[in-house]
C-alpha positions in Angstrom: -23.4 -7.4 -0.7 -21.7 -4.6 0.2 -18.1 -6.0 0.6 -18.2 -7.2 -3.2 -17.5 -3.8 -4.1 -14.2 -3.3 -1.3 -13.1 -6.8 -2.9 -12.6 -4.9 -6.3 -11.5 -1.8 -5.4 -8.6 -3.6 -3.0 -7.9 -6.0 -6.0 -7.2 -2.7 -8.3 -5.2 -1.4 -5.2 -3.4 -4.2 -5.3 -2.3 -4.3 -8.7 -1.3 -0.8 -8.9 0.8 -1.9 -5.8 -0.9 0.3 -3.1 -2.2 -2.9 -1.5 0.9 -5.3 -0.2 0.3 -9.2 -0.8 0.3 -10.3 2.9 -2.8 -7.8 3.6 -4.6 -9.3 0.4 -3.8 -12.6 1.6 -5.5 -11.7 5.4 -8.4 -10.1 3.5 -8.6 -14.0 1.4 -8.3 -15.9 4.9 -11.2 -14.0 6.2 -13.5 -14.6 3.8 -12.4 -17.9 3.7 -13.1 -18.3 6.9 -16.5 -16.6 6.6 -17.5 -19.1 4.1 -16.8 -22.0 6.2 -19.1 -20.4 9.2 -21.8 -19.9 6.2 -21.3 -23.2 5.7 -21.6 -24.6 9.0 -24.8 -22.6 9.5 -26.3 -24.2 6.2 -25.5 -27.6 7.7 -27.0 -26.8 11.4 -30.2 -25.8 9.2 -30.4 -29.0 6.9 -30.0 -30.8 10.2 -33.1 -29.1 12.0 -35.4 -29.6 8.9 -34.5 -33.2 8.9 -35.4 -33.4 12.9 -38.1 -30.9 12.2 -39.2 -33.0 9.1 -39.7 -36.7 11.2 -41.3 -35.1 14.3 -44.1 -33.6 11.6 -44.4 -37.1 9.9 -44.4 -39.0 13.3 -47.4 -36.3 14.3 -49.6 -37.1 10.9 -49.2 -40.8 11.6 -50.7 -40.0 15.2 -53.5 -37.8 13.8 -54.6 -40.5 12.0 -54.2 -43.1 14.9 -55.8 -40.8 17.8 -59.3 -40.0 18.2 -61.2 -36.7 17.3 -60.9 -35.6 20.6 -56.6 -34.7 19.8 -57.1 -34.4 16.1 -58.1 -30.8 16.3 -55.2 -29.6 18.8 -52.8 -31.8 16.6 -53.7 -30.1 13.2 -52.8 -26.8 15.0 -49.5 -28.5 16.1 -48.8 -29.8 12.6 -49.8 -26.3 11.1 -47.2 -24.9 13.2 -44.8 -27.0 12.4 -45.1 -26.9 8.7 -44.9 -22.4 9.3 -41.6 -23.0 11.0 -40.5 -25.5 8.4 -41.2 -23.3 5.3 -39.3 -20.9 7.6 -36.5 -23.0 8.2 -36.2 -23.8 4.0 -36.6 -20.2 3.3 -33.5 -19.2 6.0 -31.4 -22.2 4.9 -32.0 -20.8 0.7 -31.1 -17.3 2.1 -27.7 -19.2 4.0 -27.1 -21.0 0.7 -27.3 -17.9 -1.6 -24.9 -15.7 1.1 -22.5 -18.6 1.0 -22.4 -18.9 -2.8 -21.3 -15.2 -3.2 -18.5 -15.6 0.0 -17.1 -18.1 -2.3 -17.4 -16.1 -5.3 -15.3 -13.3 -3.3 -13.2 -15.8 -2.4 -12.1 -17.1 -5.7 -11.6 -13.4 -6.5 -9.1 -12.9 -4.1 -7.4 -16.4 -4.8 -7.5 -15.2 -8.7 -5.9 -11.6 -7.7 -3.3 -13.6 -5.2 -2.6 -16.2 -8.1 -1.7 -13.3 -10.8 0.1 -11.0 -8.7 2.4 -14.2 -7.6 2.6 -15.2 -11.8 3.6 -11.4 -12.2 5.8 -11.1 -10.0 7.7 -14.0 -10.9 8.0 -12.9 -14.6 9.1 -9.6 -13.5 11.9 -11.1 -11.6 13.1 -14.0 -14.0 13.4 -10.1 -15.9 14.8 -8.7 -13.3 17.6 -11.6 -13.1 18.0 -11.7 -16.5 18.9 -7.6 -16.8 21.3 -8.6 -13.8 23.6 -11.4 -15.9 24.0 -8.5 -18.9 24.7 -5.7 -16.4 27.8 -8.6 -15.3 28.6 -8.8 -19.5 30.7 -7.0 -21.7 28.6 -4.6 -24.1 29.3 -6.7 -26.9 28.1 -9.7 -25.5 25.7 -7.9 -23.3 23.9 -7.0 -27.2 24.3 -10.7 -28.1 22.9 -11.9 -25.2 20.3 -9.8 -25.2 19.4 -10.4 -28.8 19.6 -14.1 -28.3 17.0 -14.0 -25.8 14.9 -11.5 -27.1 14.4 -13.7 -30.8 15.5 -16.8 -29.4 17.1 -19.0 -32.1 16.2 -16.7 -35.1 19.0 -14.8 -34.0 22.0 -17.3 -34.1 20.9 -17.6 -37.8 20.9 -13.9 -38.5 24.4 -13.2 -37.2 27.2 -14.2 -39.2 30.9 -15.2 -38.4 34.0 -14.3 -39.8 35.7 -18.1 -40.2 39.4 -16.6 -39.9 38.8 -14.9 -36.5 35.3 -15.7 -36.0 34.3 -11.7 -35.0 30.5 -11.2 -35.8 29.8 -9.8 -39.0 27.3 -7.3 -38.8 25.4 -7.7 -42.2 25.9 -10.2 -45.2 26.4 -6.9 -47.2 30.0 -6.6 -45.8 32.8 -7.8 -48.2 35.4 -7.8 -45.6 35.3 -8.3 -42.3 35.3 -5.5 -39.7 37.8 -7.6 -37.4 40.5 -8.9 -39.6 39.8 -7.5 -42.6 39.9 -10.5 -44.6 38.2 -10.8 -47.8 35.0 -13.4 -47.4 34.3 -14.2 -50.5 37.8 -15.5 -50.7 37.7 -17.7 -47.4 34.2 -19.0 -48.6 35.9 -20.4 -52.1 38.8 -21.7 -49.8 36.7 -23.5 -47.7 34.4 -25.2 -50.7 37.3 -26.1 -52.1 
């Protein structure tokens, strides 16, 4: 099918963002709506090999009712019939096949659709996100930013100062950049 190979070079359009979402989701309704056509085709077939399938059996059970006089012109009948049957089935397997693949292109579009909507919803929970720490101080802009970068990792790797309660870089520090007050002092005062 040629239009397999348009589906993928659209869906790499799309995600390189030369493709907008409402003409991807046209190109999806379309086929959509070309499956469902393929479909009701398929059904108007199965239909006319069931009629086609009782008028052959009602002629057999004729053929062996009538006399020879009809039994030659009704083997030719039935001959024909059975040609346009095999016909029929081999037209309805073609209709079948064609439909399979529309839906196949169809899924592909829904799957494209259905990750462009997933990214773009990540990139603007982001997008938000940068927002809040553009509103922050720098200070707490970095501790935001930290916090939801390593989650809850990060509330144990920063320490507080217990006098003021300024971060303390690194447990290296004796003092603390804030106050200045010696830790090791308020940690004995605080055991004690």
């Amino acid at each position: 099918m040629p239009r397999k190979k348009d589906f993928w070079e659209l869906a790499d359009s799309t995600i390189l963002g030369r493709t907008k979402k409402n003409e991807l989701l046209q190109i999806a309704r379309s086929e959509h709506q070309q499956v469902q056509s393929y479909r009701a085709q398929v059904e108007a077939q199965t239909q006319q090999i069931g009629s086609q399938t009782q008028l052959v059996d009602h002629l057999r059970s004729q053929l062996n009712r009538e006399g020879d006089v009809h039994r030659q012109v009704l083997q030719d009948l039935l001959k024909t019939f059975e040609e346009q049957q095999q016909n029929h089935e081999q037209e309805l397997y073609r209709l079948q096949r064609e439909a399979r693949d529309w839906e196949n292109v169809a899924q592909n579009y829904e799957d494209v659709i259905i990750t462009q909507r997933s990214e773009i919803s990540y990139l603007q929970s982001i997008t938000q996100r940068i927002k809040q720490f553009g509103q922050m101080s720098p200070f707490d802009a970095g501790q935001a930013f930290v916090k939801w970068l390593f989650g809850s990792k990060a509330d144990e790797a920063i320490a507080h100062c217990p006098d003021c309660n300024g971060v303390i870089p690194s447990s290296d520090y004796r003092f603390c950049p804030h106050c200045g007050s010696d830790r090791q002092l308020s940690r004995s005062s605080q055991q004690a």
